[in-house]
C-alpha positions in Angstrom: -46.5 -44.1 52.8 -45.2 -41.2 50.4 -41.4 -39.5 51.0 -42.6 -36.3 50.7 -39.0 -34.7 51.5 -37.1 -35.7 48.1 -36.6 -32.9 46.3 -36.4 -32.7 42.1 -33.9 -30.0 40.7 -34.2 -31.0 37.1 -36.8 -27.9 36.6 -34.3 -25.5 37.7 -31.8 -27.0 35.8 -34.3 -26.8 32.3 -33.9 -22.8 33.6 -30.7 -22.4 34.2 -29.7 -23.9 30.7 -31.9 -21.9 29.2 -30.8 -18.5 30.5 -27.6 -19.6 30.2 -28.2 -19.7 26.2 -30.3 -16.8 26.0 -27.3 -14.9 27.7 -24.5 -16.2 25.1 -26.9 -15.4 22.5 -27.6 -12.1 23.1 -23.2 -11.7 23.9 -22.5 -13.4 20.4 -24.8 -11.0 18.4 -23.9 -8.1 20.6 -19.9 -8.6 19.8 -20.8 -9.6 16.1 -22.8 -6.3 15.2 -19.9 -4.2 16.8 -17.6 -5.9 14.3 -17.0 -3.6 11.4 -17.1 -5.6 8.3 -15.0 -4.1 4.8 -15.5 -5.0 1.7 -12.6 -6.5 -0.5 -11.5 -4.5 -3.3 -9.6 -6.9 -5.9 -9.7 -6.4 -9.5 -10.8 -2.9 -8.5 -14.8 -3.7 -7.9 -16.7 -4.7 -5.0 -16.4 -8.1 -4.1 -19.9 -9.2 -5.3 -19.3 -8.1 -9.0 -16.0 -9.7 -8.9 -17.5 -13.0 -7.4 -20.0 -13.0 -10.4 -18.0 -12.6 -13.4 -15.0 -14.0 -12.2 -14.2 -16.3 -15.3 -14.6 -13.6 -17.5 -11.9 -11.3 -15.2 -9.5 -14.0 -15.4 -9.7 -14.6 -19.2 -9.1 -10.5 -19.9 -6.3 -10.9 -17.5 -4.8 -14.6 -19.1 -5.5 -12.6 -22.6 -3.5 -9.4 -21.8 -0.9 -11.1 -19.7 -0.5 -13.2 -22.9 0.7 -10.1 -25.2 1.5 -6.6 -22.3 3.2 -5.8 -19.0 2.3 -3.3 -16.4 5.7 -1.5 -15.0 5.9 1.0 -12.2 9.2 3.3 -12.8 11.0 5.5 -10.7 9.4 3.4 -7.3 11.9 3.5 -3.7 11.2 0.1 -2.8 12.5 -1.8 0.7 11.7 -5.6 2.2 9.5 -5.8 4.7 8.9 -7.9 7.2 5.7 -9.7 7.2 4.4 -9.7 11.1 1.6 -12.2 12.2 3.6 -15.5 10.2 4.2 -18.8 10.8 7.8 -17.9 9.3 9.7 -15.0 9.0 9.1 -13.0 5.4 9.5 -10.1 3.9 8.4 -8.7 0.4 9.2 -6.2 -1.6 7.0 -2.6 -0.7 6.8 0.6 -2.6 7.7 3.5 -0.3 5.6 6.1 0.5 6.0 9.7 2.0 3.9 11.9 3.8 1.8 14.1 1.8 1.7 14.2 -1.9 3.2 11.5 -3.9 3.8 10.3 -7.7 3.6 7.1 -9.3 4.7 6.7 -13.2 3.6 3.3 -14.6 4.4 2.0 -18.0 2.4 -0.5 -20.0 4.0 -2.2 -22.7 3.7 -5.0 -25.5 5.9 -7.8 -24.4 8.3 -7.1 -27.3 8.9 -3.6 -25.9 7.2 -0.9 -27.5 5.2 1.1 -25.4 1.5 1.4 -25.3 -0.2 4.6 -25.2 -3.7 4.4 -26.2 -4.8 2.0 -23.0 -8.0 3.0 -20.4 -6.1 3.2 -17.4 -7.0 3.6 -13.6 -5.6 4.1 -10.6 -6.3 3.2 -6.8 -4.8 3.3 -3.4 -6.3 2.1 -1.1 -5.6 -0.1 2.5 -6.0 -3.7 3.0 -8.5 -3.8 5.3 -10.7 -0.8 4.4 -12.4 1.2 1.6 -12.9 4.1 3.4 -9.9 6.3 2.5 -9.8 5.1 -1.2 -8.0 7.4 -3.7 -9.5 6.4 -7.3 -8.2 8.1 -10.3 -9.9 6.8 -13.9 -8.8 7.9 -17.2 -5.4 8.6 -16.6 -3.8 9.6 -20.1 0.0 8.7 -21.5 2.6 11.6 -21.0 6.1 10.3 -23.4 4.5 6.8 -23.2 4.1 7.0 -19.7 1.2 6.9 -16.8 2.0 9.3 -14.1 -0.2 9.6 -11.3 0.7 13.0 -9.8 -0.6 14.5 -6.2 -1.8 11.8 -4.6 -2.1 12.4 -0.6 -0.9 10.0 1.6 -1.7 11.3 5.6 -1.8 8.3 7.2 0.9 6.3 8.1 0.4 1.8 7.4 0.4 -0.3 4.7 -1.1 0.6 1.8 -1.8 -1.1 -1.8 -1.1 0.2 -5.4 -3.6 -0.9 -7.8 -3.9 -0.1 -11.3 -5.9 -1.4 -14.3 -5.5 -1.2 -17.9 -7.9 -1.7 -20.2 -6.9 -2.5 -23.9 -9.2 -3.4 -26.4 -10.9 -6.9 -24.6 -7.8 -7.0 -23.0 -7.5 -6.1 -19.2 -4.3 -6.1 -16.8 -4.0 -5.7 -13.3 -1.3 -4.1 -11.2 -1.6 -4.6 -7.4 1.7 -3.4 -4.9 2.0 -3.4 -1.6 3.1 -0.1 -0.3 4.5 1.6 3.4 4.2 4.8 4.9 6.4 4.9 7.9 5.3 6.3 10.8 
């Protein structure tokens, strides 16, 4: 004679698995897509042209590091200190104001003399997004120097100086970071 009264849960258990992963996948991609996703902006270009010709970046940088110097004059610096650390830091930050500032780099051989014939550009930008970018190319020499005037700053946050000079097959990189107190 057949028990007719036991029961088998394993089919509902097949179903509640299953919705159970169909919900967390549809949460995951829901919470992923909302994510805003900013590109990184070293060596002033987007991260994809920087990934692919990487070696040849570093060599222009090891070839002008070898023989120049990039300077920033006239800069109100403070320490900061570094919040989401293992360990206490600070760095040194460029101050910024509210409004319209000016930055004066120099760029000069590593005997000294100034250089005044370099292809250099400027950019501020933030850390963590592209969207309020300040770029400035072609910035010419004024007594040897590279002022950057009127450059507006509304915003308070962190903020980083970048600069590039480009001499001969030679190219240096700047990069500061900066604060605008709220």
């Amino acid at each position: 004679m057949e028990n007719k009264n036991n029961k088998t849960y394993w089919p509902h258990m097949i179903l509640g698995f299953l919705m159970i992963g169909i919900t967390l996948g549809y949460w995951t991609v829901k919470h992923a897509v909302q994510m805003p996703v900013q590109e990184v902006n070293d060596y002033m270009m987007k991260y994809q042209q920087a990934d692919l010709g990487i070696n040849d970046i570093l060599e222009k940088k090891a070839l002008f590091d070898k023989s120049y110097t990039i300077d920033i004059l006239d800069a109100e610096t403070m320490l900061e200190e570094l919040e989401n650390t293992k360990r206490a830091k600070e760095e040194q930050v460029v101050l910024l104001h509210e409004g319209n500032n000016t930055f004066t780099y120099r760029v000069s051989k590593k005997d000294g003399s100034l250089v005044t014939d370099a292809n250099v550009a400027f950019l501020l930008t933030r850390p963590h997004t592209r969207n309020e970018d300040i770029f400035i190319d072609n910035i010419e020499p004024s007594n040897g120097k590279y002022i950057i005037k009127d450059v507006n700053v509304p915003q308070a946050g962190r903020y980083t100086l970048q600069l590039r000079a480009k001499i001969g097959e030679a190219v240096g990189y700047s990069q500061l970071p900066a604060y605008l107190k709220p």
